[in-house]
C-alpha positions in Angstrom: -33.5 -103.0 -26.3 -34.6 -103.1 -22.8 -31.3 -103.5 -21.1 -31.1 -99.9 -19.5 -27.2 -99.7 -20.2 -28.0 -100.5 -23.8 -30.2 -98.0 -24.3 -27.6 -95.4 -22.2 -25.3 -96.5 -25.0 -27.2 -95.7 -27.9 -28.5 -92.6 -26.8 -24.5 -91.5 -26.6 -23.6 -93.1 -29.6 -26.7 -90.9 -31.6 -26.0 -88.0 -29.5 -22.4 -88.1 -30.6 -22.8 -89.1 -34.4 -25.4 -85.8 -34.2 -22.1 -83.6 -33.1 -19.8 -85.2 -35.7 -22.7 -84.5 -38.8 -23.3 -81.1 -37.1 -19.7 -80.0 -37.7 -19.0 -81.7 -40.4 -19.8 -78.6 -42.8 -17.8 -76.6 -40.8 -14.8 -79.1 -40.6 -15.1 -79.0 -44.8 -15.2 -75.2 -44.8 -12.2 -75.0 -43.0 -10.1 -77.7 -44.9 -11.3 -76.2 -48.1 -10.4 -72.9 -46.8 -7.0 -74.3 -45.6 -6.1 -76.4 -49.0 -6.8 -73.5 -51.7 -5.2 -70.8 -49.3 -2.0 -73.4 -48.6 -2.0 -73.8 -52.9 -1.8 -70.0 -53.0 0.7 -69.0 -50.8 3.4 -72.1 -52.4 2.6 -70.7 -55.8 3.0 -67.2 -54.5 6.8 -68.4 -52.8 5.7 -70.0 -49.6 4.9 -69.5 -46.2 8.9 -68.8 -45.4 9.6 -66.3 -48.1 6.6 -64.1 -47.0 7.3 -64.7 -43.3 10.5 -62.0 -44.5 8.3 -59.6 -45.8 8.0 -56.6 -44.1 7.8 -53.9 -46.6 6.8 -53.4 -50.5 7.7 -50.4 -52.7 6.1 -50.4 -56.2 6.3 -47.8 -59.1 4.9 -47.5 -62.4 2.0 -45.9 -64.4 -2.0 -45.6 -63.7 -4.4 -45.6 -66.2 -6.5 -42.2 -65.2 -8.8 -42.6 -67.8 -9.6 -40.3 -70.9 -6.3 -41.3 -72.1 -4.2 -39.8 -69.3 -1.8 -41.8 -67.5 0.0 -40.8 -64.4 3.2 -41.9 -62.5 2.9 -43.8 -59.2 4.5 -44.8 -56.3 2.8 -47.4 -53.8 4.7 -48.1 -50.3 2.9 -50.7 -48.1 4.7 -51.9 -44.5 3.8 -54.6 -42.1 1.2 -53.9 -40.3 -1.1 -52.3 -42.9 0.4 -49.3 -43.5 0.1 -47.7 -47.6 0.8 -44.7 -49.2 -0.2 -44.1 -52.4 0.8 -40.7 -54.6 0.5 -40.1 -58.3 0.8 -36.8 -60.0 -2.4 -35.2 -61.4 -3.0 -31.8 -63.3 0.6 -30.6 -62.0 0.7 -31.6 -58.5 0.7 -34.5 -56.9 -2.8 -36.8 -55.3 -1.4 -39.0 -52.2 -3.8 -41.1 -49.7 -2.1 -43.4 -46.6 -4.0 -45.4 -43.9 -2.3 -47.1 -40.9 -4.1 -49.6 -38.9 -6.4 -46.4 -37.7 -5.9 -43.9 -39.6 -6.2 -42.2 -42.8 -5.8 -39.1 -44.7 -5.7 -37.4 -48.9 -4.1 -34.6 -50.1 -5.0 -33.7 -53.7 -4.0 -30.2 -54.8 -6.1 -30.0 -58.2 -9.1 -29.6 -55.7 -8.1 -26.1 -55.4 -7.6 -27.3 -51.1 -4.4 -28.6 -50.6 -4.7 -29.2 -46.9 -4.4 -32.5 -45.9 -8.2 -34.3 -45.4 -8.8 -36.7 -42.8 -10.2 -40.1 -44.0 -12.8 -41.9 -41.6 -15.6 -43.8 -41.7 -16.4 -46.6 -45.0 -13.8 -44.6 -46.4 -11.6 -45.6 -44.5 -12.6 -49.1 -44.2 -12.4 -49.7 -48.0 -8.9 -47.8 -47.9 -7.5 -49.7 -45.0 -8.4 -53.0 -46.7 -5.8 -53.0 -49.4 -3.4 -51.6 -47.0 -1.4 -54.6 -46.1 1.5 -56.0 -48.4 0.7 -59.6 -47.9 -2.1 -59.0 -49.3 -5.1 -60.8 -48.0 -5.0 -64.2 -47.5 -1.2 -64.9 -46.2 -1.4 -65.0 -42.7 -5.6 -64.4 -42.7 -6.5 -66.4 -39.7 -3.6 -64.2 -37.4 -4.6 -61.0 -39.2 -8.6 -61.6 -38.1 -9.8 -62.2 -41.8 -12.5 -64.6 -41.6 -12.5 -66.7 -45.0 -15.6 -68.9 -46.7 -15.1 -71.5 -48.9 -17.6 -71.0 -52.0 -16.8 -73.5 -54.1 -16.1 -73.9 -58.0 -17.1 -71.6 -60.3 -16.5 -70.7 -64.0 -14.8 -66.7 -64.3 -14.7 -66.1 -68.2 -13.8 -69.4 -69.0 -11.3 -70.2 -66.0 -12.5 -72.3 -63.2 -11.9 -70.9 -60.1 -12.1 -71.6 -56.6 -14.3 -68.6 -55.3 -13.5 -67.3 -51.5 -15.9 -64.5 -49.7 -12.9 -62.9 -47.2 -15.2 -60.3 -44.3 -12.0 -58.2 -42.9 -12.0 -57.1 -39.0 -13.1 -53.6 -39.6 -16.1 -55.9 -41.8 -15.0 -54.8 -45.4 -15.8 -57.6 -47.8 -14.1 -58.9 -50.6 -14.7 -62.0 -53.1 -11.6 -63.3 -54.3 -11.6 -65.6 -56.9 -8.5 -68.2 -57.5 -6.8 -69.6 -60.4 -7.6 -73.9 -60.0 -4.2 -74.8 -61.7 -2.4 -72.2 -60.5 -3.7 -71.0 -56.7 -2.8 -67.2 -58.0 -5.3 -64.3 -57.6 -7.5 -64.3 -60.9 -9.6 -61.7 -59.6 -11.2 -59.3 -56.3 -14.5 -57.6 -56.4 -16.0 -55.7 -53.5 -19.1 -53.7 -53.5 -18.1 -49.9 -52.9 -20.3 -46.7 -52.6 -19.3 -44.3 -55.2 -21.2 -41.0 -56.0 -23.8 -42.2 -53.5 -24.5 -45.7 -55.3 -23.7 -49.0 -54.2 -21.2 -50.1 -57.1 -19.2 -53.7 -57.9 -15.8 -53.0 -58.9 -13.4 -56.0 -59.9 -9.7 -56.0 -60.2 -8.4 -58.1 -62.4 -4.5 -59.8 -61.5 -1.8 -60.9 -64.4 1.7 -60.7 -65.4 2.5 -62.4 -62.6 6.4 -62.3 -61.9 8.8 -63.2 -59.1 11.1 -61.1 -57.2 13.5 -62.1 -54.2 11.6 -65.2 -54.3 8.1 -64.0 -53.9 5.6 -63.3 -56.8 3.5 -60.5 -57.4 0.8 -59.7 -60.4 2.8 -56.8 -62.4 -0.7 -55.3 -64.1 -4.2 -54.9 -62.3 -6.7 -53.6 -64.2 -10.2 -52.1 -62.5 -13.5 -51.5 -64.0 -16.7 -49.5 -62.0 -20.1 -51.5 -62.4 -21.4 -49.2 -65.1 -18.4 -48.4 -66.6 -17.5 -50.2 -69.9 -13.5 -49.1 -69.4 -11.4 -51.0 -67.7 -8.3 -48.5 -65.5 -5.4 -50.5 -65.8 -1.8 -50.2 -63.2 1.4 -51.1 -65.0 3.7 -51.9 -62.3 7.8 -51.4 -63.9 10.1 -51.4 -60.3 9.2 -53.5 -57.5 11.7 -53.3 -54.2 10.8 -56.0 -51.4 12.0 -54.7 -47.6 13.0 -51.3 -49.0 14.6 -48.9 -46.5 11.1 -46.9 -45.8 11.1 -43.6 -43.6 8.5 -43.9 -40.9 7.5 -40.0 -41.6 6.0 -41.7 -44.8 3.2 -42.8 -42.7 3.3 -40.3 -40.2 -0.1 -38.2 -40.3 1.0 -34.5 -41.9 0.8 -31.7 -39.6 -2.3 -29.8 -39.3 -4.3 -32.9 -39.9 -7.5 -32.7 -38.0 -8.2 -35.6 -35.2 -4.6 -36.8 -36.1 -3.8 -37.0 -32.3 -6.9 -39.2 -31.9 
């Protein structure tokens, strides 16, 4: 090939296959990522029926361990707002983030002030905040998804996702194959000082107004044989909510911040 056009030519032509096989992997992560979050969100009522959503009120019971179980209430709101109050020992234990803020109130701690919540705290918090939960809407939201291919959870193949959030909480989420719904989350938390896997798993998956939710998640601690299950019994989508709900309590240090 001495024809100095010829050799122009091939020079392109390698340089531009070299492009094409250098994003090819990332051209199959993101159709991966695309099909098995597209298979979720139709099996969880489509992009149109959660396009509506802009609110979530759940109640029902909460496995406490050591055979108590507790009342709760669980309001979420577009954009990730949650408030989440059970009763405890005679009074009542409620946490709420907004997109910057968090705080706790628990009155069996013998301090019933309200406590601000910052730092990995509030990361972790913050990450379940959101009533979509998180893969609707992901690329908008900032949630960066991987694609980690097949695996086998407890006999169910699953399509296995590694979701890093904006404020950098991670969480694996692992999807039914036949179905697209949420089998499972596990994150790494720190808990009494140790770095600790905890996995939630989803089931009793039921539809309301069109959209489906998992009616019981049960927990379990790395290290913890038990496994804290939350029965859900009323679910209300686009419930009237009153914004003092989220509203940081008075007296709340740094609220103003």
């Amino acid at each position: 090939m001495n024809n100095p056009q010829q050799v122009q030519r091939a020079v392109a032509i390698g340089a531009a296959l070299l492009l094409v096989l250098g994003a090819a992997p990332s051209l199959y992560q993101a159709w991966r990522v695309h099909t098995v979050v597209s298979q979720n969100i139709e099996a969880r009522g489509g992009q149109a029926a959660w396009n509506g959503l802009q609110a979530v009120r759940f109640t029902g019971t909460l496995d406490l361990g050591h055979a108590k179980v507790a009342p709760f209430r669980l309001e979420q709101a577009r954009p990730s707002q949650s408030c989440f109050s059970y009763e405890f020992q005679g009074g009542e234990v409620i946490q709420c983030t907004t997109e910057a803020l968090g705080w706790k109130q628990a009155a069996f701690t013998g301090d019933p002030a309200p406590q601000r919540i910052q730092g990995e705290e509030l990361r972790e918090a913050s990450a379940g905040a959101d009533p979509r939960g998180l893969l609707i809407d992901y690329g908008e939201r900032g949630h960066d998804l991987h694609f980690d291919g097949a695996v086998d959870l407890e006999g169910r193949p699953a399509w296995k996702l590694t979701v890093t959030l904006p404020q950098g909480a991670v969480r694996t989420v692992y999807l039914d194959q036949e179905t697209g719904l949420e089998l499972q989350v596990s994150s790494q938390r720190r808990l009494l000082g140790k770095e600790l896997r905890v996995d939630t798993v989803y089931s009793d998956w039921a539809e309301t107004e069109g959209l489906l939710f998992p009616r019981r998640q049960a927990s379990r601690t790395e290290g913890d044989e038990a496994w804290h299950a939350l029965e859900i019994q009323t679910l209300q989508v686009n419930p009237p909510l009153d914004a003092a709900r989220f509203s940081p309590p008075p007296g709340l240090a740094g609220a103003g911040t």
